[in-house]
SERORO-418514 format. One record per residue (C-alpha): residue number from 1; x, y, z. Coordinates in pm, 1 decimal. Last residue first. Example, Ala and Ser with C-alpha at 12.3 -4.5 7.8 and 13.67 -1.06 7.14 Angstrom:
n,c1,c2,c3
2,1367.0,-106.0,714.0
1,1230.0,-450.0,780.0
//
This chain:
n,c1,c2,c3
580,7454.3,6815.3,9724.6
579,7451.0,6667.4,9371.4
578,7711.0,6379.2,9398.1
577,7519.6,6328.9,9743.1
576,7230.0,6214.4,9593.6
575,7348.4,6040.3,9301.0
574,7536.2,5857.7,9555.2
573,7238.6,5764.6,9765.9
572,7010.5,5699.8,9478.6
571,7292.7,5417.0,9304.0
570,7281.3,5305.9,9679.4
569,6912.7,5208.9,9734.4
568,6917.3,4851.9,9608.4
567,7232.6,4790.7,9797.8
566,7147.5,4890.4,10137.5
565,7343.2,5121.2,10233.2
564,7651.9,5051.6,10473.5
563,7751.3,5443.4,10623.7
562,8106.8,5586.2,10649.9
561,8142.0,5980.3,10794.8
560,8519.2,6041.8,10704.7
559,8451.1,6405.8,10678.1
558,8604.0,6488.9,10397.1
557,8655.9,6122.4,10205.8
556,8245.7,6045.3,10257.8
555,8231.0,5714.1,10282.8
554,7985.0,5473.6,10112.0
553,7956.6,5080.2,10175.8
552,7798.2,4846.3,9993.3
551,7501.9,4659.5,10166.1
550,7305.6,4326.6,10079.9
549,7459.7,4078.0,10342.9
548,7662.8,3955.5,10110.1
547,7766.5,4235.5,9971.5
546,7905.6,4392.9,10284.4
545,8216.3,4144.7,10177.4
544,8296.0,4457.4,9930.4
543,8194.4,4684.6,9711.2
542,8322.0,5034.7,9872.5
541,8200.8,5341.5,9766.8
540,8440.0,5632.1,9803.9
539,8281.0,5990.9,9773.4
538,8480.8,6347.0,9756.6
537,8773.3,6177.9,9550.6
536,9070.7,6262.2,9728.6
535,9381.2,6069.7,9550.2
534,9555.5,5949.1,9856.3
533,9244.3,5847.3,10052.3
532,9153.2,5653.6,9762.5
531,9514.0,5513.4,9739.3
530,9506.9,5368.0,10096.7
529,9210.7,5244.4,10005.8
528,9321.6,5041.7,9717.4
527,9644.2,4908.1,9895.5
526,9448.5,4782.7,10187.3
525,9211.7,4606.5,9940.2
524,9474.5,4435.5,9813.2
523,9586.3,4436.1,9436.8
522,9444.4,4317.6,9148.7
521,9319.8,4686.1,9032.5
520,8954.9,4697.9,8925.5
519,8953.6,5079.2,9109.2
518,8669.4,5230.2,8933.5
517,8707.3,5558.9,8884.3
516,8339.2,5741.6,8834.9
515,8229.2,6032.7,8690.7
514,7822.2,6026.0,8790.0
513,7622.7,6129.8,8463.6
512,7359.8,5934.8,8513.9
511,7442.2,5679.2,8261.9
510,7782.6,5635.9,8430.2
509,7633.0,5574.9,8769.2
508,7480.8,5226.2,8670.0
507,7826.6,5167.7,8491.9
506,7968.9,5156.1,8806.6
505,7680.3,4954.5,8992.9
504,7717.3,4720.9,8743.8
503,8066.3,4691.7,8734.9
502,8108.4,4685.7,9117.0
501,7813.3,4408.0,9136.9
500,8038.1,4224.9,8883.1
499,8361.9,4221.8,9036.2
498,8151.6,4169.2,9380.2
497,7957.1,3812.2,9240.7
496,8292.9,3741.7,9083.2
495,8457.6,3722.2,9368.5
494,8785.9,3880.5,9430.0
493,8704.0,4154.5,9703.6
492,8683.7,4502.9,9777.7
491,8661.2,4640.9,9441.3
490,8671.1,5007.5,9482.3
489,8493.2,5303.0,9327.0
488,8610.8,5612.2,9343.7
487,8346.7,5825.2,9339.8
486,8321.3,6217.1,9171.0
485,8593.5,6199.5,8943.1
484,8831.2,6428.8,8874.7
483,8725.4,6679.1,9163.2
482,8744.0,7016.0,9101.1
481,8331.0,7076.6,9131.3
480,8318.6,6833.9,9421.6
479,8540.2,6996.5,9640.7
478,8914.1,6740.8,9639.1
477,9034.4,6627.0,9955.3
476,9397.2,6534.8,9905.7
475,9619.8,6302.7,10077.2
474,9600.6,6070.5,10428.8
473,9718.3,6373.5,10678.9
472,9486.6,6610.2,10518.5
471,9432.3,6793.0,10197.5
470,9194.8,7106.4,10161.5
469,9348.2,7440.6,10186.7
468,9720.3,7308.5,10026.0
467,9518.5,7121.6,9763.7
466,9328.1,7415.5,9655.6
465,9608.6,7612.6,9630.1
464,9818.7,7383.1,9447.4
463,9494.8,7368.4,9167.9
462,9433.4,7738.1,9192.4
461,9866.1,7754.5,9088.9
460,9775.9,7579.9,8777.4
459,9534.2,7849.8,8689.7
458,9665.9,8160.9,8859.1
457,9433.5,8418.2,8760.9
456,9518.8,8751.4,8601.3
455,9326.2,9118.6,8545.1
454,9483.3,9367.6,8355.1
453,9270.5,9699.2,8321.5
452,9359.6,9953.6,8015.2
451,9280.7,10333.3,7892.7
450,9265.3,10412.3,7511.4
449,9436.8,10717.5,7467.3
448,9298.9,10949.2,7305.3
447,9238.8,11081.8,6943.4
446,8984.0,11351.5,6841.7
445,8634.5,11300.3,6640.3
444,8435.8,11479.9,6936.5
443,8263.5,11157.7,7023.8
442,8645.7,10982.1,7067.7
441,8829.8,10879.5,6833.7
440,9076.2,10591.8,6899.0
439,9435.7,10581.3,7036.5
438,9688.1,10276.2,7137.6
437,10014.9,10392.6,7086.2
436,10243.8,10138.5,7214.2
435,10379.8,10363.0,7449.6
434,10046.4,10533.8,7536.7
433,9845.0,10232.1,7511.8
432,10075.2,10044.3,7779.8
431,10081.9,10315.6,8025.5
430,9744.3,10482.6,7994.7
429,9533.2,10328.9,8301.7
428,9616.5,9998.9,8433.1
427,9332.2,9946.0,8716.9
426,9504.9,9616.9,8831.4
425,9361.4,9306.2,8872.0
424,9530.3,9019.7,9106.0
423,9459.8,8658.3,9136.1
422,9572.5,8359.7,9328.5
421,9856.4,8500.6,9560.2
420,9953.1,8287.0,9836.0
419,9867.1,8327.2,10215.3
418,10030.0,8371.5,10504.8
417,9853.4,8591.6,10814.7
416,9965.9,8921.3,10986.8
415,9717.6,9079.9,11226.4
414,9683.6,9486.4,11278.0
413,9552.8,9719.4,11538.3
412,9235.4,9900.2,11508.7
411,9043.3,10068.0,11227.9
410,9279.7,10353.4,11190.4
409,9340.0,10334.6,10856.8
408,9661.9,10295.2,10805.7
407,9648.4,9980.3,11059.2
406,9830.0,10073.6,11403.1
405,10057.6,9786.5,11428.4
404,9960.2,9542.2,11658.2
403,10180.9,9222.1,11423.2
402,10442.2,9393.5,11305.8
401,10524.1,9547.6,10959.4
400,10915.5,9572.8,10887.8
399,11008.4,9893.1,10799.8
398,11060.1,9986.9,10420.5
397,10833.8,10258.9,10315.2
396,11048.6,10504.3,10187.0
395,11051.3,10897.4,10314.6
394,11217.5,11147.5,10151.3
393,11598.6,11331.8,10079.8
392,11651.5,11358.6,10452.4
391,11699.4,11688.5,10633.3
390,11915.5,11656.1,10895.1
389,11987.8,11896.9,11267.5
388,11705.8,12095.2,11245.1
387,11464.1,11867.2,11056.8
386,11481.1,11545.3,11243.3
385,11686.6,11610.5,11580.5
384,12005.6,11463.1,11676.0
383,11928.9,11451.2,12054.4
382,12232.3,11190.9,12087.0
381,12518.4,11180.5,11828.5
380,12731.4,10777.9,11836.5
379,13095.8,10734.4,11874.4
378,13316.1,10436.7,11890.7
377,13478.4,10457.9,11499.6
376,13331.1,10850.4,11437.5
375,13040.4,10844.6,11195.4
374,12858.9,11014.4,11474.8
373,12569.8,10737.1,11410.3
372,12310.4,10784.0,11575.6
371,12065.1,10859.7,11922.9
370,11760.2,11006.4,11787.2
369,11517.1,11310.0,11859.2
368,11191.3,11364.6,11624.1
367,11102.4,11726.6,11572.0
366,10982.5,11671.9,11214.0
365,10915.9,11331.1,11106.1
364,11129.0,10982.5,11117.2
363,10800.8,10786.9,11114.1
362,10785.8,10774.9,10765.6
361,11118.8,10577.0,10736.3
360,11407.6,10771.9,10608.4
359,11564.9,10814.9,10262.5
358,11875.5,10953.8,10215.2
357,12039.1,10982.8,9850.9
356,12392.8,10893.7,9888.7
355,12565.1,11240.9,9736.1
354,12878.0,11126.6,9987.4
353,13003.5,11481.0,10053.7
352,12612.9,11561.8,10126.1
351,12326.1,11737.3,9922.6
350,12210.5,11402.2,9788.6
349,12182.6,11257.3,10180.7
348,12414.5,11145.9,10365.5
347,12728.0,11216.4,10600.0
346,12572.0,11376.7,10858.9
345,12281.1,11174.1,10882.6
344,12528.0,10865.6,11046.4
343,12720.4,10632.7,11007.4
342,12878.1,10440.6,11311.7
341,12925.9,10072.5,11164.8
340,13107.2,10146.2,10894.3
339,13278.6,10508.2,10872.5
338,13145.5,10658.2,10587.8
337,13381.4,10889.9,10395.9
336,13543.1,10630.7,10256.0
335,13236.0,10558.7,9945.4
334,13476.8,10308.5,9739.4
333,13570.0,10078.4,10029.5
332,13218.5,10108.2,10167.9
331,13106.0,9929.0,9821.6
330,13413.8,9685.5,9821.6
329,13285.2,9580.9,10139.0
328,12942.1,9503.8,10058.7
327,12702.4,9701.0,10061.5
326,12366.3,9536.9,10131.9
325,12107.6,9437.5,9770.8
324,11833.0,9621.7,9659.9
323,11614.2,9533.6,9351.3
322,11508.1,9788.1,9054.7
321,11162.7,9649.1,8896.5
320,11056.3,9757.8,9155.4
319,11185.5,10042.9,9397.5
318,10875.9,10051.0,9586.0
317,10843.9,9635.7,9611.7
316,11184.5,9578.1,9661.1
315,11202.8,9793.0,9996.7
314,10818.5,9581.2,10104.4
313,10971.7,9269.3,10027.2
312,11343.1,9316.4,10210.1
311,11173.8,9396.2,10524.5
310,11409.4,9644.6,10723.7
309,11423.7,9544.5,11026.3
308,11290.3,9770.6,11340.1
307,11354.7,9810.8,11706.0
306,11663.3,10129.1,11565.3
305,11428.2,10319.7,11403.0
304,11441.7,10412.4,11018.5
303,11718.5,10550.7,10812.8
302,11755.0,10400.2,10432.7
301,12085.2,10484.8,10234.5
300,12069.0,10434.1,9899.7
299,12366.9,10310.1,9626.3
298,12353.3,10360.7,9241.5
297,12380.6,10064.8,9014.8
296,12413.5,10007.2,8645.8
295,12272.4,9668.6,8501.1
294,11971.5,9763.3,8289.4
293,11730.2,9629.3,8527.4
292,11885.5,9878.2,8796.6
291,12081.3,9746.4,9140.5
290,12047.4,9949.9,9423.8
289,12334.2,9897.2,9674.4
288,12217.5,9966.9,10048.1
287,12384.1,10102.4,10319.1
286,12154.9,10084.7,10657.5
285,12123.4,10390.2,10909.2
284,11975.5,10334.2,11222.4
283,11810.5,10591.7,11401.6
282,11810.3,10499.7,11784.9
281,11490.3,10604.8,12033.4
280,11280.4,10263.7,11946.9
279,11608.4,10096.3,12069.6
278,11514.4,10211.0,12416.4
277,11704.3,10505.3,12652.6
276,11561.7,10469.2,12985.5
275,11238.9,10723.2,13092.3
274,11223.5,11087.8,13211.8
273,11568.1,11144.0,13332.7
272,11825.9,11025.8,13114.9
271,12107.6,10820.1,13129.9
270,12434.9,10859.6,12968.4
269,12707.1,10630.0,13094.5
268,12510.6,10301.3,13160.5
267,12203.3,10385.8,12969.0
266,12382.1,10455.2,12618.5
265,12576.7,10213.8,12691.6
264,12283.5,9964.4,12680.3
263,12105.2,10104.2,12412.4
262,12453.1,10066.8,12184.6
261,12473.4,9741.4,12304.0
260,12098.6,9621.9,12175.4
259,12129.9,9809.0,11872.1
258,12477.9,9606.3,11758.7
257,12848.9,9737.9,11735.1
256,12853.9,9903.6,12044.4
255,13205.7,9847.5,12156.3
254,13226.9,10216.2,12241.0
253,13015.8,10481.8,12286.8
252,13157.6,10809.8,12342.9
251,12973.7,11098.0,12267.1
250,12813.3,11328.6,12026.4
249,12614.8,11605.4,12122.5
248,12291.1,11773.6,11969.0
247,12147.5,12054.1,12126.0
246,11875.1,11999.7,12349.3
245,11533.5,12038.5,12214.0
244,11338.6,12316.5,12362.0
243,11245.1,12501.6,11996.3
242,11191.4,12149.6,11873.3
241,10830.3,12120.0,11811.4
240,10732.5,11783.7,11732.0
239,10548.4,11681.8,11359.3
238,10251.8,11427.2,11403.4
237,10310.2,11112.3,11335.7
236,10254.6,10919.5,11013.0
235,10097.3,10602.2,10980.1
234,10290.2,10336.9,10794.0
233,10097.4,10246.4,10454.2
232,10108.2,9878.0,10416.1
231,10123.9,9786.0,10032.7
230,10405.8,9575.7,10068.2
229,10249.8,9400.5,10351.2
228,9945.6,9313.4,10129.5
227,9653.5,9490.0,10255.5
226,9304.2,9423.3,10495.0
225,9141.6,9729.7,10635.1
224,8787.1,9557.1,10797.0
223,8762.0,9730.8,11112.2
222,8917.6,9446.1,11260.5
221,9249.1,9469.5,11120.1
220,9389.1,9252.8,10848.3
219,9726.7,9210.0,10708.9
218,9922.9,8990.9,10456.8
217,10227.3,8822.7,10434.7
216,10301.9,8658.9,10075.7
215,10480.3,8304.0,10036.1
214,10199.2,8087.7,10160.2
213,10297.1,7770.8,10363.7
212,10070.1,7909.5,10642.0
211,9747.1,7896.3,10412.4
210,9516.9,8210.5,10319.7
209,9456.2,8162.0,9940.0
208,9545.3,8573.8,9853.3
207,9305.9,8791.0,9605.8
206,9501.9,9050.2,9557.7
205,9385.4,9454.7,9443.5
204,9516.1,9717.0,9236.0
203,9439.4,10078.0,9235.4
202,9716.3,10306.9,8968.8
201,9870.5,10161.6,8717.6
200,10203.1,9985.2,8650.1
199,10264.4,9632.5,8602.4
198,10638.5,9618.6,8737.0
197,10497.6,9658.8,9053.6
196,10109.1,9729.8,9097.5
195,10072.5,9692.9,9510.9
194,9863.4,9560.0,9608.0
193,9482.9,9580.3,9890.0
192,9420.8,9282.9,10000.3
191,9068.2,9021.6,9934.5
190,9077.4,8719.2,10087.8
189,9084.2,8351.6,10077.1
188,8936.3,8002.1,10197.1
187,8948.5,7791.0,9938.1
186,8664.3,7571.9,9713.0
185,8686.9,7668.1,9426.7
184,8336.0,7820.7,9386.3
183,8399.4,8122.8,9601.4
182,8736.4,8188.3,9424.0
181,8539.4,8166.8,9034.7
180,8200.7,8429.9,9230.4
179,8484.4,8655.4,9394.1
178,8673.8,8698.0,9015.4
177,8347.1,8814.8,8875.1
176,8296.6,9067.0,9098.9
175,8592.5,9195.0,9089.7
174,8625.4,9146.6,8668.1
173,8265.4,9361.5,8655.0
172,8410.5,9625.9,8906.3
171,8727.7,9679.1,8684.7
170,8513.3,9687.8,8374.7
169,8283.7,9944.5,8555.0
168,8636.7,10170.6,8693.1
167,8771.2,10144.7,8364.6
166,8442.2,10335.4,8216.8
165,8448.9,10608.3,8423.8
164,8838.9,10638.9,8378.9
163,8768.8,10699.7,7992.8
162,8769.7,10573.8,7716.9
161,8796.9,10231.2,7760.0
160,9004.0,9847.4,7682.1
159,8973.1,9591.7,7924.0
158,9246.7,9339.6,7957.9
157,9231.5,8990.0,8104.2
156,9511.6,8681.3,8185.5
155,9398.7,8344.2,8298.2
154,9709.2,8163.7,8374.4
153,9934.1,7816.8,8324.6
152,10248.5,7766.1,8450.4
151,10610.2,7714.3,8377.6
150,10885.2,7852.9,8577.8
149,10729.5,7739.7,8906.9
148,10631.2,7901.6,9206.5
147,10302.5,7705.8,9363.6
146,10282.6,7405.7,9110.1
145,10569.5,7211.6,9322.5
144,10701.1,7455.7,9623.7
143,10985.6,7632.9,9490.3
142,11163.2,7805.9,9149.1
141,11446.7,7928.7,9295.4
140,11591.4,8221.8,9039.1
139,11233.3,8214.8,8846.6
138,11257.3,8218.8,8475.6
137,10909.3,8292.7,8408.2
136,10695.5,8142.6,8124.9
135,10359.2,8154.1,8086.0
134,10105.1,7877.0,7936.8
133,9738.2,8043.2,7842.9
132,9426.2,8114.5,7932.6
131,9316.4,8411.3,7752.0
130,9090.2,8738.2,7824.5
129,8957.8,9028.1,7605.0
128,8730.7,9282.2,7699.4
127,8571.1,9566.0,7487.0
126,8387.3,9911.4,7592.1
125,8451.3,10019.0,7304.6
124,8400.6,9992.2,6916.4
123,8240.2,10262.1,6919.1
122,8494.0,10495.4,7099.1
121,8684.7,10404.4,6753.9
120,8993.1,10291.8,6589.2
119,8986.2,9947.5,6723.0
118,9138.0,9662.1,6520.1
117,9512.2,9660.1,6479.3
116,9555.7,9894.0,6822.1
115,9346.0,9577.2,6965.8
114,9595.4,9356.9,6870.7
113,9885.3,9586.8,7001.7
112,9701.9,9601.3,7345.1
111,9699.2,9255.8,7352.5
110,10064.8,9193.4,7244.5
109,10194.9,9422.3,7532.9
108,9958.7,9341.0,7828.5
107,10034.6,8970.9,7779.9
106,10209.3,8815.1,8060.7
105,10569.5,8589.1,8121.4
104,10594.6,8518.8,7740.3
103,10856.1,8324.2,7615.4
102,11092.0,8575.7,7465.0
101,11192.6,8666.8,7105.5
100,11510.4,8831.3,6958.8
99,11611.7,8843.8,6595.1
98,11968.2,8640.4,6487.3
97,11847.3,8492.3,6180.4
96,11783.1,8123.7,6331.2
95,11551.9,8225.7,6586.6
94,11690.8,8409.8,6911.0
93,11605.6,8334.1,7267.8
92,11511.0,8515.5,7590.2
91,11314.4,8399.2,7880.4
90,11252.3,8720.1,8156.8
89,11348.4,8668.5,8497.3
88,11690.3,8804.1,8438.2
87,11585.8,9145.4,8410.2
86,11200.3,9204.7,8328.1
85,11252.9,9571.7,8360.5
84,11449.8,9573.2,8050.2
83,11244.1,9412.5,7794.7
82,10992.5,9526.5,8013.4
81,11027.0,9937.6,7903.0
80,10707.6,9986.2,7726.2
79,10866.3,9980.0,7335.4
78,11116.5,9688.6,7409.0
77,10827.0,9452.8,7546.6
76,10704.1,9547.3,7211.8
75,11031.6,9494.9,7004.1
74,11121.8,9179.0,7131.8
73,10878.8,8927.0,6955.7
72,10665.7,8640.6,7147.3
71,10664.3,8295.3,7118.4
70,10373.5,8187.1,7461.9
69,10105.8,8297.5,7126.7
68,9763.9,8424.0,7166.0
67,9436.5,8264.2,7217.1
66,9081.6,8481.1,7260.7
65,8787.6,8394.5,7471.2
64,8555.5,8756.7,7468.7
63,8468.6,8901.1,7828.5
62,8161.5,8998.1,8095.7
61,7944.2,8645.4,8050.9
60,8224.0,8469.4,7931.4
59,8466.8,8538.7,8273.3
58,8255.5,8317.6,8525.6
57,8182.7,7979.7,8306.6
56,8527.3,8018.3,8156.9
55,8676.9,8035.2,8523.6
54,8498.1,7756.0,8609.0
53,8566.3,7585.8,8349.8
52,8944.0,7658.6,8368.5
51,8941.1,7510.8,8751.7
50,8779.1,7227.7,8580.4
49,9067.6,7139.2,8317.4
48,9324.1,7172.6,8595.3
47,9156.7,6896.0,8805.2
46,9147.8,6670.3,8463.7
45,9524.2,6709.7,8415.6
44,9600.1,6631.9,8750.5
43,9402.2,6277.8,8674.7
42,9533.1,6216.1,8384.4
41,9914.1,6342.5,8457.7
40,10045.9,6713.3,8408.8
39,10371.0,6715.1,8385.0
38,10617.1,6957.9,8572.1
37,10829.3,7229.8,8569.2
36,10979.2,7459.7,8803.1
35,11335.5,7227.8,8802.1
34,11259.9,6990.4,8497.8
33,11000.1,6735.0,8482.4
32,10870.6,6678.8,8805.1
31,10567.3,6503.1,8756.0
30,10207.9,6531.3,8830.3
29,9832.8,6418.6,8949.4
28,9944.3,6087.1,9037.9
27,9858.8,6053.2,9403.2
26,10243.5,6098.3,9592.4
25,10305.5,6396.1,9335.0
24,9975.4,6616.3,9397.3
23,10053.6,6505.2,9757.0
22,10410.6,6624.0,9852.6
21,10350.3,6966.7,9627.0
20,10004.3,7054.6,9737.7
19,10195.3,6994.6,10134.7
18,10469.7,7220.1,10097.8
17,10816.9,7108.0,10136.3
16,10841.2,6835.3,9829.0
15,11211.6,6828.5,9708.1
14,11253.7,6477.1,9814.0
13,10920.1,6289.1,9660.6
12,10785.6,6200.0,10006.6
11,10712.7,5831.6,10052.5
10,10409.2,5548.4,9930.4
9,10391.1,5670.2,9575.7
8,10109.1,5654.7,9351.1
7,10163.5,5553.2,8992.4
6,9907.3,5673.1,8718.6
5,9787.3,5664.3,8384.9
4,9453.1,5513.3,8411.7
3,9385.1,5107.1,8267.5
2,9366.7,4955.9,8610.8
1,9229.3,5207.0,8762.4
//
């Protein structure tokens, strides 16, 4: 220790607000560098190093190692689209003659190029390539230390087939692979259906770190259905007959600028019979501004029931890698048919005065009666019916998910959790190969189209993850096979009968292949255990005033559990529980 690269800290770097971040600073492992970036020190360093041997140890037996550039040329990402779709998230530069590169946010582009250069055959498939290398992502609020950064290391995979048959075994193989590297981390996680973005493809799968400071909401229902909320099918209803349905009539409703007023004039002056009006029965209407990765912009309108919010994630996610963004008021001022506040049906859809293309939650079906919009100022249509009195122009999955939600498919209700994605494989199919024009012969001596898999791990972001699943209120609690060292040993004492007991015993260790940090430092012992809690080694052995009475003490950082061995039988005790 007193020769390793490192400075603890004793308070909360500022910008730390998840608890990887606080102590991966506070013990050494990093540095802030730059907003999104950081440093990796010795001892973070080391802890990054093993999550990439495990994932070596896990990916060699079913893939080929390659290395490919972060400097990347324009023209491919130009070919498939990203150039584009990337948007503002995407690092661009020029070299000194004017021609654009980018840093390189994934891969799928210059791997399926390099295997264009060499494959020209169905014999020289099945193949799979993978990398671990630094990405680059220009992230608008880069957050949370390692967890969303701009720079950060990632294990990136492609398989390269003939056929669907054959995706589906290379997709399996990476699944299967990918549960034996997150088992052996060290985190609790699970298994979601995706969605595939930007990406493309059809299946795709998450593997998600549960952990409340995650950024991603996921789902799970007993019967086993588990699903990122994005990827949350809503269950549809069955269609309603309307031939009894009153006919529509709009009344007065004023100063009801909010659900919850408009529900409770709606009981006041216009009750009902059967049950009181609830804002389950309103159809709200929400103006949205979509903006396009090339720049132009086309507006949406999105109808869905009145006791639900539109979740921003799951409208981003379909229209990806378009984003949505409210009107504003310039945007109603250009559209003055609507009347703000009171729109409704009438006035939308791509058939309508306004051409706003209409798109209504999947619930909205056939038969269904709402109070909306008249798009009068103060007046609102009751037993506007779905399909005789509007037609929309589709359905959009945009609703908020809620905890007791009916899961898709119908194996009970749902449960929300937090968690943060680690890894996700996608079943790519034809999209890069075809427009980068990736064939081969087949048996038959005809070209196709070589079909694709992506499969990524968050490297860096494994090492936040574990932290965040593991750490308590004294620092990090490192599994064994993550761990930079596997005892920290401290020096309890300034004798020269401990000093050299400690080297002994260290060095003792050392030839039996026990990683071990001795902590020599001339500082107090209070100071040196504070750090070992800090830093999470799984064992700390304490040489100490025990000595004299022929014990050294070992703890156990996880569970606390402290015992006083004797000392001829520690080195066996440690090697011992090294290997458990």
């Amino acid at each position: 220790m007193s020769e390793l690269f490192v400075r603890t800290l004793r308070e909360d770097p500022a910008d730390a607000e998840v608890p990887s971040h606080r102590w991966l600073v506070r013990a050494g492992y990093i540095r802030r560098t730059a907003p999104g970036v950081y440093s990796w020190l010795p001892l973070g360093y080391k802890v990054l190093r093993n999550v990439e041997r495990i994932i070596r140890e896990e990916m060699d037996p079913i893939s080929q190692e390659i290395h490919l550039p972060a400097l990347l040329p324009r023209e491919p990402y130009e070919a498939t689209g990203r150039w584009e779709e990337y948007g503002a998230n995407l690092f661009r530069l020029k070299d000194r003659r004017g021609n654009d590169y980018l840093l390189g946010p994934t891969h799928e582009e210059i791997f399926t190029l390099l295997v264009k250069d060499m494959c020209s055959s169905y014999k020289d498939l099945p193949l799979s390539l993978y990398q671990v290398q630094t990405k680059y992502r220009d992230e608008a609020r880069p957050r949370a230390g390692l967890l969303r950064g701009r720079e950060f290391v990632m294990k990136d995979s492609y398989s390269f087939d003939i056929d669907a048959e054959g995706l589906q075994k290379a997709y399996d193989a990476h699944r299967d692979a990918y549960i034996k590297i997150f088992n052996r981390l060290g985190f609790e996680y699970v298994i979601v259906a995706a969605m595939s973005g930007a990406m493309g493809g059809s299946a795709s799968e998450e593997f998600l770190a549960i952990g409340e400071n995650g950024e991603d909401t996921f789902v799970r229902s007993p019967g086993g259905y588990a699903a990122n909320v994005e990827a949350v099918k809503t269950p549809v209803p069955e269609a309603i007959s309307y031939e009894d349905a009153p006919a529509a009539h709009a009344e007065d409703t004023p100063d009801t600028p909010t659900i919850e007023t408009l529900v409770a004039v709606s009981n006041d002056r216009y009750p009902r019979a059967d049950r009181p009006w609830a804002a389950a029965d309103t159809l709200k209407n929400l103006l949205l501004m979509i903006i396009h990765p090339d720049g132009s912009k086309e507006p949406l309108a999105i109808g869905l029931p009145g006791d639900r919010e539109v979740d921003m994630k799951r409208l981003n996610a379909q229209l990806e890698p378009s984003e949505a963004e409210p009107f504003t008021e310039d945007d109603f001022a250009r559209y003055s048919d609507l009347v703000k506040g009171y729109i409704g049906p009438q006035v939308l859809g791509e058939e309508s005065a306004t051409k706003i293309k209409f798109l209504v939650d999947p619930r909205v079906v056939s038969g269904t009666r709402w109070v909306t919009g008249a798009n009068q100022p103060g007046r609102h249509v009751f037993d506007l019916v779905a399909g005789r009195d509007f037609t929309p122009d589709g359905t959009i999955e945009a609703a908020e998910i809620r905890e007791g939600d009916p899961a898709p498919d119908g194996s009970g209700p749902l449960h929300l959790a937090r968690g943060m994605e680690m890894g996700h494989i996608f079943q790519l199919g034809s999209k890069y190969a075809e427009a980068l024009g990736l064939k081969v012969l087949d048996q038959n001596g005809k070209l196709v189209t070589v079909t694709m898999g992506s499969y990524g791990i968050g490297v860096s972001r494994a090492v936040a993850a574990v932290a965040e699943n593991t750490s308590d209120d004294k620092g990090l609690c490192w599994p064994r096979e993550l761990a930079p060292y596997d005892v920290q040993l401290v020096v309890a004492g300034k004798g020269d009968e401990i000093v050299t007991a400690a080297g002994d015993l260290a060095q003792r260790l050392d030839d039996l292949g026990v990683k071990v940090l001795l902590d020599d430092r001339k500082v107090t012992p209070g100071v040196k255990f504070a750090d070992a809690e800090l830093m999470g080694m799984p064992i700390v052995v304490v040489v100490g005033k025990g000595l004299a009475d022929g014990v050294i003490e070992v703890r156990d950082r996880r569970s606390g559990e402290r015992a006083d061995v004797p000392v001829d039988e520690v080195t066996e005790r440690i090697l011992a529980a090294t290997r458990s």
